[in-house]
C-alpha positions as CSV (number, residue, x, y, z in Angstrom):
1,X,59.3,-26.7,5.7
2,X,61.4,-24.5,3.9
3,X,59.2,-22.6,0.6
4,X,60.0,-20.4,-2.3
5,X,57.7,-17.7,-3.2
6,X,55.5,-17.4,-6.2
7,X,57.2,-14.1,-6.8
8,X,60.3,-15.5,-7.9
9,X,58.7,-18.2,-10.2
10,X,59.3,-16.6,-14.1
11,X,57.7,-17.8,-17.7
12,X,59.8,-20.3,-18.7
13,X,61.4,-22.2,-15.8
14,X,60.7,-25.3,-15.4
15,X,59.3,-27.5,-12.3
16,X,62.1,-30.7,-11.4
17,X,59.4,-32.7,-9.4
18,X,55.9,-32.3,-9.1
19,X,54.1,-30.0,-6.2
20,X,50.6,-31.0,-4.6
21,X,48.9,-29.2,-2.4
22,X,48.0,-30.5,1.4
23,X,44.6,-32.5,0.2
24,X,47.2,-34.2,-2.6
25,X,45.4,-32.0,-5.7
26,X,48.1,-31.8,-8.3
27,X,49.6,-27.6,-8.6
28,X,52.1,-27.6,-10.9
29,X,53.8,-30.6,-13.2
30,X,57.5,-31.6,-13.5
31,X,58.9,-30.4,-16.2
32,X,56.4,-28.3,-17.6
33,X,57.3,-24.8,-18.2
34,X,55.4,-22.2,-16.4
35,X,53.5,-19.9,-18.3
36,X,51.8,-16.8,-17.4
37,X,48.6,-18.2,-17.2
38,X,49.7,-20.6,-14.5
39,X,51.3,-17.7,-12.9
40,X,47.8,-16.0,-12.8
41,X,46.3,-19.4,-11.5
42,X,48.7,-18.9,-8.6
43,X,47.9,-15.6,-7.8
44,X,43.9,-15.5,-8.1
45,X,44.0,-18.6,-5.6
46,X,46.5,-16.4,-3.1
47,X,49.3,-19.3,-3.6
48,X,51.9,-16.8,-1.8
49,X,54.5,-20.1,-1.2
50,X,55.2,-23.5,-2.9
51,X,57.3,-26.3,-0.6
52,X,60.7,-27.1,-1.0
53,X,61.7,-30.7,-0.9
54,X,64.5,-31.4,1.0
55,X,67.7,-31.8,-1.3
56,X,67.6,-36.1,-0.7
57,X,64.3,-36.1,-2.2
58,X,65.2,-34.2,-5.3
59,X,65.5,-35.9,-8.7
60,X,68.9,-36.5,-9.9
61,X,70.9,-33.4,-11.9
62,X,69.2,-30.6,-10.2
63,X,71.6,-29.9,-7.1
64,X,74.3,-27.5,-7.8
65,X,72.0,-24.8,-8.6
66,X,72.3,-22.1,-6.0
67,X,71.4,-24.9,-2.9
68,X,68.9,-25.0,-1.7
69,X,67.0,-22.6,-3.0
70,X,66.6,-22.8,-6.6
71,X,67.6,-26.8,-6.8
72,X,63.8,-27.3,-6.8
73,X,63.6,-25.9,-10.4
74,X,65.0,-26.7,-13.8
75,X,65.7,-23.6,-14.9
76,X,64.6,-22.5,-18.8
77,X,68.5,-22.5,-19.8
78,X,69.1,-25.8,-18.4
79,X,66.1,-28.0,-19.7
80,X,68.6,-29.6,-22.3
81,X,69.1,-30.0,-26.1
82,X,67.0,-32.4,-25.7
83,X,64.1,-30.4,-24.8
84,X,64.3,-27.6,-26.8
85,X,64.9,-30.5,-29.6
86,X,61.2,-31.6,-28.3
87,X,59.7,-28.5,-28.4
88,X,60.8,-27.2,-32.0
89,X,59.1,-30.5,-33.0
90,X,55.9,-29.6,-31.7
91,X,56.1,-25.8,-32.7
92,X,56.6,-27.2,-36.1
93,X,60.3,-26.5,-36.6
94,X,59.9,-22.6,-36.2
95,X,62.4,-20.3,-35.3
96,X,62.6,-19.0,-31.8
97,X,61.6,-15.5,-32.8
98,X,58.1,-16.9,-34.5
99,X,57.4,-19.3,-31.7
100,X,57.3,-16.5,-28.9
101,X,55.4,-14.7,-31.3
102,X,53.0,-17.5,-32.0
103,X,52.5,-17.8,-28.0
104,X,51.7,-14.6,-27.9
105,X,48.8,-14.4,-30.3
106,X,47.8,-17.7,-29.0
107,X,47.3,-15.7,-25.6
108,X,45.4,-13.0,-27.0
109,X,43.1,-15.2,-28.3
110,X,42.5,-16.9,-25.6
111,X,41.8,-13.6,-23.4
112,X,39.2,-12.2,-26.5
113,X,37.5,-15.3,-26.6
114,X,35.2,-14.3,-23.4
115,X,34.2,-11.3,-25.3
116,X,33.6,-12.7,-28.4
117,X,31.4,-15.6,-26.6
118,X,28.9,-13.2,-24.8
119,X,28.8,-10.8,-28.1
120,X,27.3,-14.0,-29.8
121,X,25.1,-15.3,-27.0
122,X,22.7,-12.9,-27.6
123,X,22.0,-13.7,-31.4
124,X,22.6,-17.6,-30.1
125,X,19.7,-17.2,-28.1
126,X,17.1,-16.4,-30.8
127,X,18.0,-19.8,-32.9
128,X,15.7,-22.5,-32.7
129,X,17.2,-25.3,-31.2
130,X,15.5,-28.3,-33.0
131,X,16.1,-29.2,-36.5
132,X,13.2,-30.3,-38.6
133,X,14.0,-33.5,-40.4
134,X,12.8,-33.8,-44.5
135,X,11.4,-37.2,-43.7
136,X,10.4,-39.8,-40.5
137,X,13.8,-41.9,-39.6
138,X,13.0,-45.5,-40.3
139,X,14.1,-46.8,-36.5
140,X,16.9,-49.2,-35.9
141,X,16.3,-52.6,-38.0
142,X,16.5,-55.9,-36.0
143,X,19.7,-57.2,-37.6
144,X,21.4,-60.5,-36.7
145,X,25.2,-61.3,-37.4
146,X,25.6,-58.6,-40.2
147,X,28.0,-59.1,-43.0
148,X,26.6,-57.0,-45.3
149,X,28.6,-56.3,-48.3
150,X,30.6,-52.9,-49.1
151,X,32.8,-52.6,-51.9
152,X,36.4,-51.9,-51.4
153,X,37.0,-48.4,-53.8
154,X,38.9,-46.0,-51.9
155,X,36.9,-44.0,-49.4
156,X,37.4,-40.2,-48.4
157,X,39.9,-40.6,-45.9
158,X,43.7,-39.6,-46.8
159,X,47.2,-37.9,-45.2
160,X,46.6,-35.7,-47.6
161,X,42.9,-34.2,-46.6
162,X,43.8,-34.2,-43.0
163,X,47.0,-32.4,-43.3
164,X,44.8,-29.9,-45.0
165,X,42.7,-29.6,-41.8
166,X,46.1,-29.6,-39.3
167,X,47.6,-26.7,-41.7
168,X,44.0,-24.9,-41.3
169,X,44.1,-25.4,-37.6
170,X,47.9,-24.4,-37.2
171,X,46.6,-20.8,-39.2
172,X,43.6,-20.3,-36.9
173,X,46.0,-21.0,-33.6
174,X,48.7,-18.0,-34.9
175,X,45.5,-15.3,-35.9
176,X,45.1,-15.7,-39.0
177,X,42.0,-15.3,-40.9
178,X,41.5,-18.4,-43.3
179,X,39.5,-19.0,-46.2
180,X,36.3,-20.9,-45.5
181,X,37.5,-22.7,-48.9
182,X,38.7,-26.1,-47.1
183,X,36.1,-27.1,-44.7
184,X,33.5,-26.1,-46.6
185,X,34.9,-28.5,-49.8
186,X,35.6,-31.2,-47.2
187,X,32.4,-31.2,-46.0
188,X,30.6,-31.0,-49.5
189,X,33.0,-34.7,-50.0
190,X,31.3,-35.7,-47.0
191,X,27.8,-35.0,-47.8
192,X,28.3,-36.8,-51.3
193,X,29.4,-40.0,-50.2
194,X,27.0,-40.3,-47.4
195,X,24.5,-39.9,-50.2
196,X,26.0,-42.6,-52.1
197,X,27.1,-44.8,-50.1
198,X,25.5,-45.0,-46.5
199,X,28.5,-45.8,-43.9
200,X,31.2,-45.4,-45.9
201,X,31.6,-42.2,-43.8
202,X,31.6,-44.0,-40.6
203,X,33.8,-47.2,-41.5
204,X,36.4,-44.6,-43.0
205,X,36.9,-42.4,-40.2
206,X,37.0,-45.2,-37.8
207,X,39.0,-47.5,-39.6
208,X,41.3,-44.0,-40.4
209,X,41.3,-42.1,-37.2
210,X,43.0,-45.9,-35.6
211,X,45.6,-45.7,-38.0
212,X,46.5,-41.6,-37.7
213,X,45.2,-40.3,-34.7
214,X,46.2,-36.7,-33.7
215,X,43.9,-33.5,-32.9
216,X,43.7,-32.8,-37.4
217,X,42.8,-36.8,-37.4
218,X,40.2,-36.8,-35.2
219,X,38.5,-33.6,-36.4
220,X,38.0,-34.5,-39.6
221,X,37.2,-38.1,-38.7
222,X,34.6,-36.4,-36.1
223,X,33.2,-34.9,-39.3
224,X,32.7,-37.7,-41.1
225,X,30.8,-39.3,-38.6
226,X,28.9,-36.5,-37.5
227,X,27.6,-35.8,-41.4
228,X,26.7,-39.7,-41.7
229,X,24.7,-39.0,-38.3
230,X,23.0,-36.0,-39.7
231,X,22.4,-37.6,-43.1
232,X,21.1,-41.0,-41.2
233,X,18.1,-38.9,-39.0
234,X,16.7,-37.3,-42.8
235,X,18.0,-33.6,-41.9
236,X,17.8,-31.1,-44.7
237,X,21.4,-29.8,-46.5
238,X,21.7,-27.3,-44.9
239,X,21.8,-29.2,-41.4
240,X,23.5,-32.0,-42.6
241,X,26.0,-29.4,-43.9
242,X,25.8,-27.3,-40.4
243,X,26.3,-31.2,-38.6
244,X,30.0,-31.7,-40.5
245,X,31.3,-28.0,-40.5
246,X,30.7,-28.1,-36.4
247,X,32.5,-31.7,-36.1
248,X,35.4,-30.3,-38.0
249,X,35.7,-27.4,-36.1
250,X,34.6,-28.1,-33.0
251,X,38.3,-28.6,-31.5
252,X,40.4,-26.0,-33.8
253,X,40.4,-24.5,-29.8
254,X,42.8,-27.2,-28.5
255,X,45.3,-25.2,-30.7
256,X,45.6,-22.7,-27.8
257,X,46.5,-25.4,-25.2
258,X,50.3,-26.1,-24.3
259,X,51.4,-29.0,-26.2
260,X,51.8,-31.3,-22.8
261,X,48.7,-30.6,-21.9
262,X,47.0,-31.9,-24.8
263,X,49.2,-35.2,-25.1
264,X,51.6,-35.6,-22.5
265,X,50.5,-38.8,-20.5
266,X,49.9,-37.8,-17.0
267,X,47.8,-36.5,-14.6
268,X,46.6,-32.7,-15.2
269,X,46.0,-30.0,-12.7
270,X,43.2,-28.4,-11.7
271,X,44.7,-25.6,-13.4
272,X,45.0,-27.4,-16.8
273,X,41.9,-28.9,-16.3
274,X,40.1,-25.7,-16.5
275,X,41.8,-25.0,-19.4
276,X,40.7,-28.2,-21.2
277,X,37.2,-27.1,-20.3
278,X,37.5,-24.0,-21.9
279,X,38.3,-25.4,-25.4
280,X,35.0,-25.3,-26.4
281,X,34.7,-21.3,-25.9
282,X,38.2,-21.0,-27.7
283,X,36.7,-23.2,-30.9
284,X,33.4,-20.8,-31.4
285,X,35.7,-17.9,-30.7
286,X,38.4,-19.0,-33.4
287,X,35.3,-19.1,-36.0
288,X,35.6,-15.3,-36.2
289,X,38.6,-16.0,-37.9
290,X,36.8,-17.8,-40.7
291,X,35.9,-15.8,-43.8
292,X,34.8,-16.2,-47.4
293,X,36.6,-13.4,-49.3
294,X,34.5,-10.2,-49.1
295,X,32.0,-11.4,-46.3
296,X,31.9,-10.6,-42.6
297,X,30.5,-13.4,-41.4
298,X,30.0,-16.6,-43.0
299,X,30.2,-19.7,-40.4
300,X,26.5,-20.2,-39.6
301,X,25.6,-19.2,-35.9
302,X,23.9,-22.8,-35.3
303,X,27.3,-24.3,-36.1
304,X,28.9,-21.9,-34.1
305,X,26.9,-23.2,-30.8
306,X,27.1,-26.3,-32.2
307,X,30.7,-25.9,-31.4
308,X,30.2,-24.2,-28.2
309,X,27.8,-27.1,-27.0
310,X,29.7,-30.3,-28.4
311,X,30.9,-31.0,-25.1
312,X,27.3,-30.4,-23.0
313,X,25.4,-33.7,-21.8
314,X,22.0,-34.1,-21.7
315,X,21.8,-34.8,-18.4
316,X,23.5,-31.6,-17.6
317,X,26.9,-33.3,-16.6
318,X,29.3,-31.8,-20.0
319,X,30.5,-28.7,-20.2
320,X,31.4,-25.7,-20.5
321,X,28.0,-24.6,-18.8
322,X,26.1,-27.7,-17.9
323,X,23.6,-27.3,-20.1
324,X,20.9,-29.7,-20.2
325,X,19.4,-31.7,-23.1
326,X,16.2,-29.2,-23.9
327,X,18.6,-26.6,-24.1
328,X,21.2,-28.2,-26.3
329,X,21.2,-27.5,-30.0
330,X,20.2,-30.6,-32.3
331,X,23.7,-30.2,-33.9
332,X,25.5,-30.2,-31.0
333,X,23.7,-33.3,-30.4
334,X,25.1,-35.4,-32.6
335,X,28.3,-34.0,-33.0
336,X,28.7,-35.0,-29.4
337,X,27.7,-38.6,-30.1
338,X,30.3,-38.6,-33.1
339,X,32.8,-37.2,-30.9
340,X,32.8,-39.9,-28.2
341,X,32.6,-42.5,-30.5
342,X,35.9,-41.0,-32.7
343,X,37.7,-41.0,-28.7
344,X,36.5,-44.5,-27.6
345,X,37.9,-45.9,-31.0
346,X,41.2,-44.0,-31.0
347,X,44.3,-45.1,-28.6
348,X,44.9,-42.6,-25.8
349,X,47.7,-42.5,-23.3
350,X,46.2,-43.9,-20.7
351,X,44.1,-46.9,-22.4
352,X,44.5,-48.6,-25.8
353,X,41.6,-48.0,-28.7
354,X,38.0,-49.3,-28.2
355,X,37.2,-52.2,-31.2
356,X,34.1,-50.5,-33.1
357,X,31.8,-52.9,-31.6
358,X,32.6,-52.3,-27.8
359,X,32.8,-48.3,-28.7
360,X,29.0,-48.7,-30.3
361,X,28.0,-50.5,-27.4
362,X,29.4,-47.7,-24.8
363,X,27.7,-44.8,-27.2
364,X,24.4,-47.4,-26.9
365,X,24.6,-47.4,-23.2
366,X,25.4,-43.6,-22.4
367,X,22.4,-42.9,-24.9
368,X,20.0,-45.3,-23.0
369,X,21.3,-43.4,-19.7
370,X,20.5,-40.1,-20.7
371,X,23.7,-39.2,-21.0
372,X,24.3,-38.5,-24.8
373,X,21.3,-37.8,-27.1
374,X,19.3,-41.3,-28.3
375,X,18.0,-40.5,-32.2
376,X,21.9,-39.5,-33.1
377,X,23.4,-42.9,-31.2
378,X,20.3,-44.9,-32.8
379,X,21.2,-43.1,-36.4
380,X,25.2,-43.6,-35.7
381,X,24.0,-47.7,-34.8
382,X,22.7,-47.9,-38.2
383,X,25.4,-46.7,-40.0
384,X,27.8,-49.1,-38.8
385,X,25.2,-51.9,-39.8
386,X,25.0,-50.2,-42.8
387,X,28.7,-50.5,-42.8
388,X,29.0,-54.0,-42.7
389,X,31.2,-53.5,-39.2
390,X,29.9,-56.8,-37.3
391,X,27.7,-55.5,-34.9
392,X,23.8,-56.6,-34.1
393,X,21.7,-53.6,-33.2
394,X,18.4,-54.6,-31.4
395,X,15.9,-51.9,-30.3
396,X,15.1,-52.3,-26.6
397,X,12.2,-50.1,-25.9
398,X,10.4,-47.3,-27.8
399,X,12.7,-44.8,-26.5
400,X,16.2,-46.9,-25.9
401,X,18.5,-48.9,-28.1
402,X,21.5,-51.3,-26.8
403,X,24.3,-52.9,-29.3
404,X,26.3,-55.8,-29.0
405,X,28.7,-57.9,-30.2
């Protein structure tokens, strides 16, 4: 079968059809421009080739171009108005000039971030992984066809606090240092109103997150949810405070993804894959760019491996290193719990939103597995009681928990 070799592939040209390897696996994507990071991918695995289709399987409007051997690509200059329409959309409307800049940085962040990560593993590594609670949790209640009332005043969520978090986010993903100003002040909302009114946090940010759901949404509605957690097991301020300032930031490294990989509704390669995996790392990383005027440092280190951990199971299946439960901070924890339950109840590509009720019960059932931590599921079932959202929580053993419609 006729090839063309990896050394003519360029940043910027773009794939007409998709190519798989001989086991199926998925290489590159149609349509997506190659990057140099793909480029690298290719190289490191010693891809020397990629087939050529033969020009009757080609999509339409890609023969002409030198046949037959560059009608396999869509070359950068002939992706369209259309395209480059697309992508000033999702670079916000820049000008050429600041978007290749903007990629740029984005790339030197993204090659720091493995130095940054083992600079703060060794002062991660002296933190005490459990937090002490101020008082005993009082257990999930037995609770039978809740309607508990909630008054209807206007909760926390608006447009207009989380286009503050997607402007924060777009500042972080271009380099720049930002004021810890915004989360901080979100957070301190976040902490009130889970003070005085339990589950208003929750009901908000799911009831929000279904209406506008995009990465700044489902931050801050991860925050939410992870402060009412916190707040729900009796963990002191400052952990409660630690709880919502990792669930805000815990994604900020999605940022340095390409746009398609992060919403484009198809199947990603192994390549892109890895890349996903490493958004974690990128997120704790990015925290170095957070700074109070006239301090060096003032994101706490627990919510910085709260960040880097968000993802990690306790049965050792998350990522990005497997860890297991023991060695999983109590942050993480339950920002993981609040994280799962913000994705089950938003819409994705491939699978319209959870109801709250079916979402709980998935969260109950993963925590009664071993997969996600139990006292933050149990403390995230009795905010939605608390919430009035419909659902019966019954304890099933001394150690487990199950919801259900």
């Amino acid at each position: 079968m006729a090839s063309i070799p990896v050394g003519e592939l360029r940043p910027g040209m773009r794939l007409a059809y998709d190519v798989r390897d001989g086991s199926g696996r998925l290489l590159l994507a149609a349509r997506r421009s190659i990057t140099e990071d793909v480029l690298s991918a290719l190289h490191s695995r010693a891809v020397i080739a990629l087939p050529l289709r033969p020009p009757e399987e080609l999509p339409e409007g890609v023969l002409g171009e030198d046949v037959p051997r560059r009608s396999w690509l869509l070359a950068d200059s002939s992706s369209g108005q259309d395209d480059a329409a697309a992508d000033g959309a999702r670079e916000g409307i820049r000008t050429v000039q600041e978007a290749r800049e903007g990629s740029r940085m984005r790339s030197a962040l993204r090659r720091a971030t493995d130095g940054v990560i083992a600079h703060r593993s060794s002062r991660w590594k002296r933190l005490a992984l459990r937090v002490r609670a101020e008082g005993e949790m009082s257990g999930v209640r037995m609770v039978e066809d809740v309607a508990v009332g909630f008054d209807d005043a206007p909760g926390l969520w608006s447009a207009e606090r989380v286009e503050l978090v997607r402007r924060m986010f777009a500042r972080l993903a271009d380099g720049q240092i930002v004021g810890t100003g915004t989360p901080n002040l979100l957070v301190h909302e976040m902490m009130d109103e889970a003070g005085r009114r339990p589950g208003a946090l929750v009901r908000g940010a799911i009831e929000g997150v279904r209406e506008l759901d995009d990465l700044a949404a489902h931050a801050y509605a991860t925050a939410c949810v992870s402060v009412e957690i916190a707040a729900g097991m009796g963990w002191r301020v400052e952990s409660v405070r630690a709880a919502g300032l990792a669930g805000l930031l815990a994604d900020c490294g999605l940022g340095l993804l390409p746009w398609d990989v992060r919403n484009e509704p198809r199947e990603l390669t192994d390549v892109e894959q890895n890349a996903v995996r490493r958004h974690p790392a990128y997120s704790a990383a990015m925290l170095e760019l957070l700074r109070a005027e006239g301090e060096d440092q003032t994101i706490p280190e627990e919510v910085q491996l709260a960040v880097y951990q968000h993802h990690e199971r306790e049965d050792g299946t998350g990522y990005p290193l497997r860890t297991r439960g023991e060695m999983i901070h109590d942050v993480a924890r339950a920002v993981g719990v609040a994280d799962v339950l913000v994705g089950m109840v938003s819409a994705r590509a491939h699978r319209p939103a959870m109801d709250p009720t079916s979402a709980l019960a998935s969260v109950a059932r993963l925590a009664h597995a071993g997969t996600l931590a139990l006292l933050p599921a149990r403390a995230l079932a009795e905010a939605m009681v608390a919430a009035g959202m419909g659902v019966r929580i019954a304890v099933r053993s001394a150690g487990g928990m199950r919801a259900a419609a």
